[in-house]
N, C-alpha and C positions, 0 to 999 in steps of 0.2 A: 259943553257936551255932557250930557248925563249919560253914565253907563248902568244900565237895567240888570241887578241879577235878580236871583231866582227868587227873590227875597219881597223886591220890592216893583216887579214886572207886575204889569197890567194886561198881559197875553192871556186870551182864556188857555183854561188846562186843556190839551189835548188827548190826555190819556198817555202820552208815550212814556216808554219807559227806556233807560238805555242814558248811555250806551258804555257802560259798567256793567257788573252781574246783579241781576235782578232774581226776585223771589217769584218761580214760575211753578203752579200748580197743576199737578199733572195726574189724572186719576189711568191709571196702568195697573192690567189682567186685573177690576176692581177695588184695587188699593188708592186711596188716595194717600201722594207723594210730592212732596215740596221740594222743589231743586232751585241752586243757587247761581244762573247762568248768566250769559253774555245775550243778548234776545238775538243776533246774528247765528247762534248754536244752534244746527238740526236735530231734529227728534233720534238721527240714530245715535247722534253724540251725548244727547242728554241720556238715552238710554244704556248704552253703552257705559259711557266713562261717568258717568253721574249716579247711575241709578245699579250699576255690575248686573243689569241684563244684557248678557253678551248673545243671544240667541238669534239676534238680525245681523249680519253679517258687514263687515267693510269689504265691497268688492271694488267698484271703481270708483266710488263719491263721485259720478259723473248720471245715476240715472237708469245706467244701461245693462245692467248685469241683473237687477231682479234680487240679488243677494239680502237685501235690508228690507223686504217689504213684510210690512206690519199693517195691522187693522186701524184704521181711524173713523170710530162710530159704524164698524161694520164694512166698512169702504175700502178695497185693498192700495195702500200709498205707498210709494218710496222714500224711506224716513231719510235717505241721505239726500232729499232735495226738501223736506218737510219741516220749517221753523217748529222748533220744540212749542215756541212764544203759543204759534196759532193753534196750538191741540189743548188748550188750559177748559176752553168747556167741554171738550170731546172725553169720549173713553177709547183710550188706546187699549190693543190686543196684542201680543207679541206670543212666539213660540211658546213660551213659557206659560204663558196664561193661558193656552188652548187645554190640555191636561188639569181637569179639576178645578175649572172656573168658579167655582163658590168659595175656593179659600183652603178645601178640607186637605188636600194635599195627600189623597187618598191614591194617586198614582195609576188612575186611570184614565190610559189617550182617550185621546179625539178619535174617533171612526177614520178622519183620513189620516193620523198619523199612524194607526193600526192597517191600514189600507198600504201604505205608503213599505209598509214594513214586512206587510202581505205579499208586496210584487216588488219587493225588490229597490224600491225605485231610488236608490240613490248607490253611490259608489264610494267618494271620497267623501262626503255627507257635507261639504262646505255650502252647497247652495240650497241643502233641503230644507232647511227652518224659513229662506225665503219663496222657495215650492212650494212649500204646505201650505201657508201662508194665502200666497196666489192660489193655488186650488182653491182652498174654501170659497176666497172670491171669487172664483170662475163658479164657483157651485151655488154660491148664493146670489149672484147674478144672473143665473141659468144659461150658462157660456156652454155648458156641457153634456148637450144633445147629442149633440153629434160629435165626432173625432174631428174632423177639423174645424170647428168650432173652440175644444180644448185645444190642438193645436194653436188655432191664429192667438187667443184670448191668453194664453199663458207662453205666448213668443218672447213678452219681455223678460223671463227671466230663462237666465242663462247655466246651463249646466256642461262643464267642459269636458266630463267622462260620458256625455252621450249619454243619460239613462233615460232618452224619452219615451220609447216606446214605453217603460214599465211604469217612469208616472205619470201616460197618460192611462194605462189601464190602471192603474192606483184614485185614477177620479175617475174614472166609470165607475168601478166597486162602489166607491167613497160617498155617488152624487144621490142615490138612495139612504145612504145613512145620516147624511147630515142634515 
């Protein structure tokens, strides 16, 4: 019996990588950034514990709470069900990167986080960096015609002090500005 390692196998290469920590590239709020992961690690843990952007939230690692959601290629996702592995061609957005997107760090919000701040919209502030987040996506998906429209399109993220009324008037303001 011959045993095949990786040495002297005749398998074509698949391209996988794994399943140890690999070298995952990651272009975030326009930085490109090299993280040293497990490919089974989500984008909010590479974010989070790899990268100290703590601005997406851990609510339930289940999907359901809206708390972690970040941009991918403009596209609003739940980074705690998002392999870090599959965002290496994309551009990730996060809270942090909405504020002065070219770099200059000149400390000027976004229209809806100035919106957001306008009316109020948050209370204990844990789910607002995945609110904002979801709004722009509802605003650059044109979810936000109408009020239940913003209702149904930003149901999945959860806020357990109730502020919706104010951030759903925080993307009415907002869906002109952005």
């Amino acid at each position: 019996m011959t045993v095949r390692t990786p040495e002297t196998s005749t398998a074509p290469d698949t391209g996988e990588r794994g399943p140890g920590p690999v070298k995952v590239r990651l272009a975030v709020n326009g930085a490109e950034r090299t993280v040293e992961i497990e490919p089974r690690v989500s984008l909010l843990g590479a974010l989070r514990d790899s990268l100290q952007l703590t601005g997406a939230k851990r609510g339930c690692d289940q999907g359901t709470c809206g708390a972690c959601t970040v941009q991918v290629d403009g596209r609003r996702v739940l980074a705690c069900l998002t392999l870090a592995i599959t965002c290496e061609d994309a551009e990730v957005t996060t809270i942090e990167g909405l504020a002065a997107p070219d770099g200059t760090g000149d400390g000027q919000l976004h229209p809806m986080q100035e919106e957001f701040i306008r009316h109020d919209a948050f209370q204990c502030g844990y789910c607002t960096p995945g609110q904002i987040m979801s709004a722009l996506g509802c605003v650059q998906e044109g979810h936000a015609d109408e009020d239940a429209d913003i209702k149904e399109w930003m149901s999945g993220n959860i806020c357990r002090c109730a502020a919706y009324p104010n951030i759903r008037a925080a993307i009415r303001a907002a869906r002109t500005r952005t």
